[in-house]
N, C-alpha and C positions, 0 to 999 in steps of 0.2 A: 922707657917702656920695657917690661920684664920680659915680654915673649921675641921680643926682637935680641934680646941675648943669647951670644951662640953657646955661652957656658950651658945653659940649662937645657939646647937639644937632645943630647944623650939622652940623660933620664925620661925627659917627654918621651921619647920615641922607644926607650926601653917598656913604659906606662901603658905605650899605645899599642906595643907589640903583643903585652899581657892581657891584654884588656878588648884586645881582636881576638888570639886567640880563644881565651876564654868566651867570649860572647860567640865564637864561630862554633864550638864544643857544644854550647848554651843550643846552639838554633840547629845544628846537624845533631845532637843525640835527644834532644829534650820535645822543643817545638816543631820542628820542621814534620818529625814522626806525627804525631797527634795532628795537626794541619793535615797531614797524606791520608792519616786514619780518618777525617772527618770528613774532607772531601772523599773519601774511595765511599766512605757509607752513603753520604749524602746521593754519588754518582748511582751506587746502589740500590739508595731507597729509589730515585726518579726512572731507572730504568724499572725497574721493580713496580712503580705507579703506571709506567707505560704500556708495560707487559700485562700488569690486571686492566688497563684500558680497556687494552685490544682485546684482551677476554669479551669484557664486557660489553664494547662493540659489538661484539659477533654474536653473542648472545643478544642482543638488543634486536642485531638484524633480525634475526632468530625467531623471535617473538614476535618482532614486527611482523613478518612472512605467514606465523600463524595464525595473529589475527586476523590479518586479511585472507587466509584462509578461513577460517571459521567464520568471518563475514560472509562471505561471498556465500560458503555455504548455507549458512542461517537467510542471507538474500534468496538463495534458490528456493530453500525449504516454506520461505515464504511464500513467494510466487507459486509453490506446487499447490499448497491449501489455499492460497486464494483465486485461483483456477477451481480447485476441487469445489470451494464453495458456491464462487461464481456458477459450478453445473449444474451442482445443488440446487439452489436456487431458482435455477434455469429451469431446471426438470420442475421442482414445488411449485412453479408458477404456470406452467407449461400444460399441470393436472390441473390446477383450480380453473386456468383460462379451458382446460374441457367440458370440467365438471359444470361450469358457467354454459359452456354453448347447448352441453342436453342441456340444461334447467330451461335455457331460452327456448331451444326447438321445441323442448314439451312444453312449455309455456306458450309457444307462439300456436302450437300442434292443439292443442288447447281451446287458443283464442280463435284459432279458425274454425274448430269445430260448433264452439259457442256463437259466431258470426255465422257460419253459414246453416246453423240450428235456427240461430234467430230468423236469417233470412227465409229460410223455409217455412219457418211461422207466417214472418212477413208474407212472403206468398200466397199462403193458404188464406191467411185470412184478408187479404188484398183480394185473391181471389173470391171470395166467400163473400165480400163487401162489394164488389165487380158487379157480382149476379143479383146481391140484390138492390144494386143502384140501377143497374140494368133493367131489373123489373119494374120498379117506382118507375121510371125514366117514360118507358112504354107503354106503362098506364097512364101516365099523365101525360106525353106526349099523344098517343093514338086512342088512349080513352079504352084498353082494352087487356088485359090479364094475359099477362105472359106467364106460364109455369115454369118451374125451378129447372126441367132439365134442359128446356129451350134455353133459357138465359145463361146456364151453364154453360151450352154446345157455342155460343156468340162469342161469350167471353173465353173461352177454353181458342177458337179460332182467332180470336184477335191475338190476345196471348201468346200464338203459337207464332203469330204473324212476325212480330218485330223478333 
């Protein structure tokens, strides 16, 4: 076997000496740079992504805070006009349930006067029918003419009676 001869150490190890340095040259001036540069950018962009986060976080809060302010407030603003309408209302209903109870009072103001019109009717000529069932009565019962003012004064007393 060739690599088990000691003749050919030398040169190996002279090969190997060459060929580390140069590859050490290779990776400390060439790669190893560009690898630092790519990681320091990368490290840069992510810091960079974390920092506009946090912007954006705080902005987001931000916004959030507003809208629930300008809820809250458009909730109030709500609730003022739907009070405000609610009295509106209130009061619009409040006149018509008026304007209803005169209609009724003189309506009712009305129908008492037409009732107790009529009943005076009724009266008078209850009374007037009185007197002369009155008379018929007295003629036929005693056979004898009773005059209008007598049968009045009976009827007018009975009348007065109850």
């Amino acid at each position: 076997m060739p690599q088990m001869e000691f003749a050919h150490y030398p040169p190996q190890l002279v090969w190997l000496t060459i060929t580390f340095v140069v590859l050490y040259f290779l990776m400390a001036r060439v790669v190893l740079p560009r690898i630092a540069d790519v990681l320091e950018s990368r490290e840069q962009r992510i810091a960079n992504d974390i920092e506009r986060a946090e912007v954006m976080g705080h902005e987001a809060e931000a916004a959030e805070r507003e809208y629930e302010r300008i809820a809250a407030k458009t909730h109030a603003d709500a609730q003022g006009i739907a009070a405000e309408m609610r009295e509106k209302l209130q009061a619009q209903q409040a006149a018509r349930i008026a304007e209803l109870d005169k209609r009724l009072a003189a309506d009712a103001a009305k129908a008492e006067a037409e009732i107790n019109e009529a009943r005076e009717k009724a009266m008078n000529d209850l009374g007037s029918l009185a007197k002369e069932l009155a008379q018929a009565a007295v003629a036929k019962l005693l056979g004898r003419d009773v005059g209008e003012p007598e049968a009045a004064k009976a009827v007018d007393a009975e009348m007065n009676r109850n």
